[in-house]
ZADRENDO-348559 format. One record per residue (C-alpha): residue number from 0; x, y, z. Coordinates in steps of 0.001 Angstrom, whole numbers. Example, Ala and Ser with C-alpha at 12.3 -4.5 7.8 and 13.67 -1.06 7.14 Angstrom:
# residues 2
0  12300  -4500  7800
1  13670  -1060  7140
END
This chain:
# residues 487
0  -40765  87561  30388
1  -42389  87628  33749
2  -46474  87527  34124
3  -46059  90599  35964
4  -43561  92165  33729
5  -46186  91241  30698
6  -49319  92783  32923
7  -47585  95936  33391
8  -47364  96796  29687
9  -50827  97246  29426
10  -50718  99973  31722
11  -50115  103337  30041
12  -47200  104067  32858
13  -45220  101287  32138
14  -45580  102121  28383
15  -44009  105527  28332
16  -41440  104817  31342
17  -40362  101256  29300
18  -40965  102874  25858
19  -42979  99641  25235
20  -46719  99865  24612
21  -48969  97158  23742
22  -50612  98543  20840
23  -53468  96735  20912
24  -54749  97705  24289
25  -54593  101162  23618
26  -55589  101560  19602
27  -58640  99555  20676
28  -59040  102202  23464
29  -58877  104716  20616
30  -61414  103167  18657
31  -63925  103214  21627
32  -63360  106841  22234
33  -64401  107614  18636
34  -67201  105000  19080
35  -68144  107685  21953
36  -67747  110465  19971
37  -70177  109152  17069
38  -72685  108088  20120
39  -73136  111500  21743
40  -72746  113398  18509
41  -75684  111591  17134
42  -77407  112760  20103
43  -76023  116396  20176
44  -77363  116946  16286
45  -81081  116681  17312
46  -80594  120035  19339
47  -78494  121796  16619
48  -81443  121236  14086
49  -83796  122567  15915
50  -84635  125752  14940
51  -85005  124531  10973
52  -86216  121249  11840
53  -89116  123030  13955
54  -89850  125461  11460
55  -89614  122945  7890
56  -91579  120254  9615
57  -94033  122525  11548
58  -93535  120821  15065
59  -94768  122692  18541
60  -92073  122950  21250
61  -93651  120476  22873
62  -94055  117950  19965
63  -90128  118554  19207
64  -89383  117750  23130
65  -90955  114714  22454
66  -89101  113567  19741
67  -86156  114472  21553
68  -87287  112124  24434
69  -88086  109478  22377
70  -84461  108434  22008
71  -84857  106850  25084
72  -88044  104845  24826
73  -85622  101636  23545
74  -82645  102729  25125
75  -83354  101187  28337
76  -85164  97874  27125
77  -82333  97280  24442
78  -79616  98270  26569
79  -80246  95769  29326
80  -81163  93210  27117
81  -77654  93584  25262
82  -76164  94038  28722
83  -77481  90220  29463
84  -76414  89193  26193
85  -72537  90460  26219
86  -72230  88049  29482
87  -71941  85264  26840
88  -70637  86873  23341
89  -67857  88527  22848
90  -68469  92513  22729
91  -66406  93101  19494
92  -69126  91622  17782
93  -71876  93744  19487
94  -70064  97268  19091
95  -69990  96582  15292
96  -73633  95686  14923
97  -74260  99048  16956
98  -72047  100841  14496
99  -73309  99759  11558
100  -77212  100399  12761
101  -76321  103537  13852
102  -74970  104951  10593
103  -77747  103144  8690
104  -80549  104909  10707
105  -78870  108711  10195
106  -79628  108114  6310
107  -83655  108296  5575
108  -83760  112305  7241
109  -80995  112260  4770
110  -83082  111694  2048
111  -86051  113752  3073
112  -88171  112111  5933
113  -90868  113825  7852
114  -91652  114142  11020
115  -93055  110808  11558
116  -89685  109442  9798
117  -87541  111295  12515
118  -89894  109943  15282
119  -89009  106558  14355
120  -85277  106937  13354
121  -84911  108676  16873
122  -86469  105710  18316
123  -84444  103294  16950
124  -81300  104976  17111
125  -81960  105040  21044
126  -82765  101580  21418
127  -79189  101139  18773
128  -77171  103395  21252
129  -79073  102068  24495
130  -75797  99524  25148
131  -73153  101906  23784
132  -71552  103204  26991
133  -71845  99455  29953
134  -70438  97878  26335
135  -67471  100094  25458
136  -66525  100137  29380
137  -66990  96094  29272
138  -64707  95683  26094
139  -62279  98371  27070
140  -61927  96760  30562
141  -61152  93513  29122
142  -57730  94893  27934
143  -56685  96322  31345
144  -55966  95243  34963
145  -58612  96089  37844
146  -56449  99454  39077
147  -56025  100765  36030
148  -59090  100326  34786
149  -60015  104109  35659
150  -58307  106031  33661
151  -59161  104681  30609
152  -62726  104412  31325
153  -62033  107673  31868
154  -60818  108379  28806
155  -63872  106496  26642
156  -66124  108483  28696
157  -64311  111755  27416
158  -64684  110423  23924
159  -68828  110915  24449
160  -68004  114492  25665
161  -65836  114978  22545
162  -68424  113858  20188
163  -70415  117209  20713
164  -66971  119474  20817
165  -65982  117982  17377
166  -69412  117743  15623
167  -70791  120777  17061
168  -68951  123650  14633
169  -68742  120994  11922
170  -72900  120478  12304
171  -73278  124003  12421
172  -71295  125101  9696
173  -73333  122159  7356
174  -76820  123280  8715
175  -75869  127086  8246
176  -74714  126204  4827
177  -77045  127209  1838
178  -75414  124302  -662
179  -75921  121680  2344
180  -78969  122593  5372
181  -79747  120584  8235
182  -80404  117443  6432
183  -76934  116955  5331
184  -75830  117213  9518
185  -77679  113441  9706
186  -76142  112439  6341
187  -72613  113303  7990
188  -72821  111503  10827
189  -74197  108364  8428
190  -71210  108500  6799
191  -68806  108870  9503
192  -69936  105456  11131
193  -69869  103626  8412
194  -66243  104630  8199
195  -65724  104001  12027
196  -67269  100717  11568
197  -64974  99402  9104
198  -61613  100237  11106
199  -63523  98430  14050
200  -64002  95536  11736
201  -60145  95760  10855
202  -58964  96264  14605
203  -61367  95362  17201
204  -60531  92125  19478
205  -60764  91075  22856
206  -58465  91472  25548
207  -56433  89347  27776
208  -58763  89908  30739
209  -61880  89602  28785
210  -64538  87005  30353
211  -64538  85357  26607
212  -60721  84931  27578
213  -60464  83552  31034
214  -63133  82227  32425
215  -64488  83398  36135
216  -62076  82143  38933
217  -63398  79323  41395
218  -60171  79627  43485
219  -57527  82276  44329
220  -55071  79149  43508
221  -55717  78414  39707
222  -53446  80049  37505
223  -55748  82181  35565
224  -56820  83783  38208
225  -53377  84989  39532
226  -52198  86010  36330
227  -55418  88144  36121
228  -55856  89641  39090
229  -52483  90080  40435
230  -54386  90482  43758
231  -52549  92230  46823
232  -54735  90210  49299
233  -53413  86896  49141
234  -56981  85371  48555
235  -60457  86591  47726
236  -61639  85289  50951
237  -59069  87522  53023
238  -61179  90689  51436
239  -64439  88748  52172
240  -64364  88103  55802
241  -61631  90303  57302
242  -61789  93549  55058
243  -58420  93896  54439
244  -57888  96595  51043
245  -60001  97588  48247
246  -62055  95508  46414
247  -59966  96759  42947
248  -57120  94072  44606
249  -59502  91239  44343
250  -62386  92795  41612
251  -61206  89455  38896
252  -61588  86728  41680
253  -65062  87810  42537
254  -67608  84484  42501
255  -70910  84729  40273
256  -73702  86033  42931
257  -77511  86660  42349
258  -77817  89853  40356
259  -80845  90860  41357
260  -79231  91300  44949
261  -77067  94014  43634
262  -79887  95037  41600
263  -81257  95923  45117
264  -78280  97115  47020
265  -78253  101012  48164
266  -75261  101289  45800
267  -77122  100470  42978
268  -80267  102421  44269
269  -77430  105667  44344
270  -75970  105286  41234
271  -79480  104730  39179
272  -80655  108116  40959
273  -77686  109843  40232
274  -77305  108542  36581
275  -80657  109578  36274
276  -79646  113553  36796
277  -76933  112992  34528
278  -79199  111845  31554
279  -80682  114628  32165
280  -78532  117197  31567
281  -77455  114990  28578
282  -81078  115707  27197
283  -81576  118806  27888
284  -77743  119931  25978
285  -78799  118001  23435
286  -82052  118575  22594
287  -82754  122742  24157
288  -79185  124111  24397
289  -78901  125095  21088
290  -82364  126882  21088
291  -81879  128385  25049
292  -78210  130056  23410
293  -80092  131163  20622
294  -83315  132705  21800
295  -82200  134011  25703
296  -78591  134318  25050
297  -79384  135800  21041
298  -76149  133995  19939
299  -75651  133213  15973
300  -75687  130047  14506
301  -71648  129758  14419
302  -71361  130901  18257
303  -74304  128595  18943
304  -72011  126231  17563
305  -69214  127267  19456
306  -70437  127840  22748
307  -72525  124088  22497
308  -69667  122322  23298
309  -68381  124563  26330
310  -70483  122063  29086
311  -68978  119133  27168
312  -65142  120898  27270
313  -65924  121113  30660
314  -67142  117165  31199
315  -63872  116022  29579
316  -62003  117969  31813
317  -63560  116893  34542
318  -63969  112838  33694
319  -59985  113220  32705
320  -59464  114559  36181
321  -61495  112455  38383
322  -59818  109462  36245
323  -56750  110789  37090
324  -57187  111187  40377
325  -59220  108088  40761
326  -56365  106038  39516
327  -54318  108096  42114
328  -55808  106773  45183
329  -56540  103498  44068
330  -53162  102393  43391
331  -52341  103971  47132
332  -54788  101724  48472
333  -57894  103950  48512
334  -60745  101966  48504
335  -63162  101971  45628
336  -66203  103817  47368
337  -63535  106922  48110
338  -61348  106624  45001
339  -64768  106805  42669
340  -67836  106812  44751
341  -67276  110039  46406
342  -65240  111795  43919
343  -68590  111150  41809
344  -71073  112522  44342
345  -69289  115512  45090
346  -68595  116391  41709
347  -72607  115968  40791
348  -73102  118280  44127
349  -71118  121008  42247
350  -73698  120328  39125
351  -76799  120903  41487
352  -75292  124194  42885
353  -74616  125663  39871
354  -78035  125042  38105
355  -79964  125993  41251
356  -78132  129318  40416
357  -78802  129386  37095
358  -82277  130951  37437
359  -81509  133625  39012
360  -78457  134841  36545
361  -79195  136121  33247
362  -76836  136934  29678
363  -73187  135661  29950
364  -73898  134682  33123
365  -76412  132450  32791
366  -74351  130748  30312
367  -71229  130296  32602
368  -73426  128418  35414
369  -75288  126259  32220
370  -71293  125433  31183
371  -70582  124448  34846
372  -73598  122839  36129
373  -74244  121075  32661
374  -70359  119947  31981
375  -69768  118287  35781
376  -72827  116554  35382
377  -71407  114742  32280
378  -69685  112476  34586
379  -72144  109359  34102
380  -70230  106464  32922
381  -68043  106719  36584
382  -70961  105219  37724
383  -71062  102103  36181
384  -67163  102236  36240
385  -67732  102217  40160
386  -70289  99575  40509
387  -68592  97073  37818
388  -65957  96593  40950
389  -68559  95026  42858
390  -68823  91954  40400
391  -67265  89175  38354
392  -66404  90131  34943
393  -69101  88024  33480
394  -71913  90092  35085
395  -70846  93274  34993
396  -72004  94676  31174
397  -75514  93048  32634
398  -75027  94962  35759
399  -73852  98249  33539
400  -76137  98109  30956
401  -79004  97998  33783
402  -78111  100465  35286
403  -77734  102766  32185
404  -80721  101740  31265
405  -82499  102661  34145
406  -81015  106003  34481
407  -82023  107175  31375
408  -85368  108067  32400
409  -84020  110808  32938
410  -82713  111660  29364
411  -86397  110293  28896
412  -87837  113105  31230
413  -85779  116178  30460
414  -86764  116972  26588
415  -90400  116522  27526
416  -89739  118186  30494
417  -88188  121346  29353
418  -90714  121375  26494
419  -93755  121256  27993
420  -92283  123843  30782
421  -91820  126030  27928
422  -95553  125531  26296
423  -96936  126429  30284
424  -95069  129650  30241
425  -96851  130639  26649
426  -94186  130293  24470
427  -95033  129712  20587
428  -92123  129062  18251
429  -92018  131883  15702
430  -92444  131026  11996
431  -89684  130038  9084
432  -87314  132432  8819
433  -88162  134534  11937
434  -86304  135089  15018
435  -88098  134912  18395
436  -89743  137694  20003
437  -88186  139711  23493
438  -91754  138543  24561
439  -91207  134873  23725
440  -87550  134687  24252
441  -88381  135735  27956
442  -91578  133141  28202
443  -88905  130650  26849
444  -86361  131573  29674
445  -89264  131379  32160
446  -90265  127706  30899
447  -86622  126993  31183
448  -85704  128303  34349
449  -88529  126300  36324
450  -86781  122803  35037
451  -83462  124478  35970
452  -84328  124691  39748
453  -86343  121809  39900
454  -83065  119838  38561
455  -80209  122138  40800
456  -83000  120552  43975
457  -82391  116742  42640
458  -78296  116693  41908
459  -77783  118173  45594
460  -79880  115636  47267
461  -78249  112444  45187
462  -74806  113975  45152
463  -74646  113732  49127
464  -76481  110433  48773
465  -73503  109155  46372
466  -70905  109548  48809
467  -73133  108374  51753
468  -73815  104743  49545
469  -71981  104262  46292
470  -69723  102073  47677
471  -69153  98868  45883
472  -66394  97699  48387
473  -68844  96890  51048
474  -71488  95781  48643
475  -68794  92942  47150
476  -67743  92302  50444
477  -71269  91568  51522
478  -72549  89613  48482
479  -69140  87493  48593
480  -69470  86172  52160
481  -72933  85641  52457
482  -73084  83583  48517
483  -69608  82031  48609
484  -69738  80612  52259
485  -73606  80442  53057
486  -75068  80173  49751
END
């Protein structure tokens, strides 16, 4: 059998039009979208206890906003550290760990922590969960040639959307449950990645095109890096100095370059900014949805359940689509910055239109624009998807994981944010047992509102700046000529 002939079974095309699929590739792709589904749903359950979290442990809106944004007070320092780390391990090894610590940390609110115990499990679990998404795209990549790398990044970063859908009536009906209560929603998801852990243990490897596989190419001429790259330049150096294609023909021939350059590249500078707005609708779904459906909206705890994961339906739609299409263009040639740069910023310009709306909407309404503007900002990991083009596989989970971890300030921001918004406008959480007030429910919408606008402002302004600079085919091009030739 043919290199190529042996390449193109990876692809999920060639699998259903040959009736050949290489198993492997795609049940560890399976694994990593239920990896992403235990990731966000431990971050969707905070929000969903609220209300009898708040009330047992007798925390202030602002005290619980700050639990909620203390998820992310390791997440960046752990995440870039692992992202430094993966350039020399192999990632298998690192997604297990994760796993494991994840389902141990669920367990001690389990068994009756406090408030100070859920401070610190929150903590940790951030700084657990910190590499989850640069990793997953690293691993999943290493199974997949550049162009088709897309779609199922695409389809891991669904998985994180799916982890609220599928959790979300599940947690629900376990908090809302007399014989269970919001304890057991933590115990759940304890349980569930212990399980998910030992099937990764089972059936989690490397792939062909991993950088623990074949090493980093010196020259288009040695045969590891034609059979990896399959490049439709005839040599990296063609892209570098005459700009012929996209950099996805010549992404696995890339030399090693001085990260910090990229770390300082407008691309880079785009994508942090715009990950940044992302995180924060991430924060604020998962931490004040819940209580915004339930107070403004007066929802019960099984539609609060329900209509939680409408933003997320709508983020797997749309990171399906824009895979999709992303995938599309590439294979017709369409350079990276078009194909996923610009497709990213518009989308996030959508996000910023509809929660600048939001405010001024109220009822069903209100929740319609949240479902929009919240759901096409779930869209994040095509960031790092974008900018991974613009290295050599053994930088880009460093590259990644930086950014990630840069850009979730703004999951850092948004629970505080929204919080202390709400304390401003004179709302006081009622006591155990009792619904809010008209009064306070409308203090609560004013709080709310304010972070709304102040957020629609941001994702317009970096949505246009997106497809003005995320554009790693000029940024590779740049870093190529002036390290290979001059450096």
């Amino acid at each position: 059998m043919s290199t190529t002939e042996n390449l193109a079974d990876h692809t999920l095309s060639a699998a259903i039009r040959n009736g050949k699929m290489n198993r492997r590739a795609w049940l560890v792709t399976g694994m990593l979208v239920l990896f992403q589904i235990v990731n966000f749903a431990d971050k969707a359950v905070l929000g969903l206890v609220a209300d009898p979290a708040m009330r047992e442990l007798g925390l202030t809106a602002g005290e619980f906003g700050f639990i909620g944004s203390a998820f992310f007070f390791l997440f960046a320092i752990v995440g870039v550290a692992v992202g430094f780390l993966a350039g020399k391990v192999s990632t298998r090894w690192i997604l297990l760990t994760m796993g494991i610590a994840w389902a141990v940390l669920q367990f001690p609110m389990l068994f009756g922590g406090g408030a100070a115990v859920l401070l610190v499990t929150r903590i940790l679990l951030g700084g657990a969960e910190g590499p989850a998404t640069p990793i997953s795209l690293q691993h999943a990549h290493g199974w997949f040639k550049p162009k088709e790398r897309g779609l199922p990044s695409s389809i891991i970063a669904a998985g994180s959307t799916l982890g609220p859908i599928l959790a979300a009536p599940a947690l629900a009906w376990i908090i809302s449950n007399p014989a269970l209560g919001w304890r057991w929603a933590f115990g759940f998801l304890g349980l569930f990645g212990l399980l998910w852990s030992v099937g990764w243990l089972l059936v989690g490897r490397d792939g062909p095109y991993s950088h623990t596989k074949v090493s980093t190419a010196t020259s288009p001429d040695t045969p590891a890096a034609t059979q990896k790259a399959e490049p439709a330049v005839e040599s990296v150096e063609e892209f570098e100095l005459h700009g012929k294609g996209s950099i996805a023909d010549s992404a696995d021939l890339l030399q090693i370059v001085p990260i910090r350059r990229v770390l300082g590249s407008w691309m880079f500078v785009a994508a942090v900014l715009a990950g940044a707005g992302c995180f924060w609708a991430q924060g604020f779904l998962t931490t004040w949805s819940p209580k915004y459906l339930g107070s403004v909206v007066a929802l019960s705890p099984e539609m609060i359940g329900l209509v939680s994961t409408f933003p997320w339906v709508v983020g797997a739609i749309a990171l399906l689509v824009l895979g999709f299409g992303s995938r599309y263009l590439m294979q017709r040639g369409v350079t990276v910055r078009w194909a996923l740069g610009a497709l990213f910023g518009v989308t996030l310009l959508i996000s910023g239109i509809c929660f600048s709306i939001l405010p001024f909407v109220s009822g069903y309404a209100a929740v319609a624009m949240l479902t929009l503007g919240a759901g096409t900002a779930m869209i994040y990991p095509l960031a790092p998807t974008a900018i991974a083009f613009s290295v050599c596989s053994k930088q880009r989970a460093a590259i990644m994981a930086t950014l990630t971890g840069l850009a979730s300030i703004g999951g850092v921001v948004a629970p505080a944010m929204v919080g202390g918004l709400m304390d401003r406008a004179g709302y006081i959480p009622s006591a155990k047992g009792v619904a809010d007030s008209a009064e306070m429910a409308s203090l609560l919408a004013q709080g709310m509102n304010s972070s709304f606008g102040m957020i629609g402002i941001y994702l317009v302004v970096v949505g246009i700046f997106c497809v003005l600079m995320l554009n790693p085919d000029r940024t590779a091009r740049k870093l190529q000529t002036e390290f290979t030739f001059t450096g």
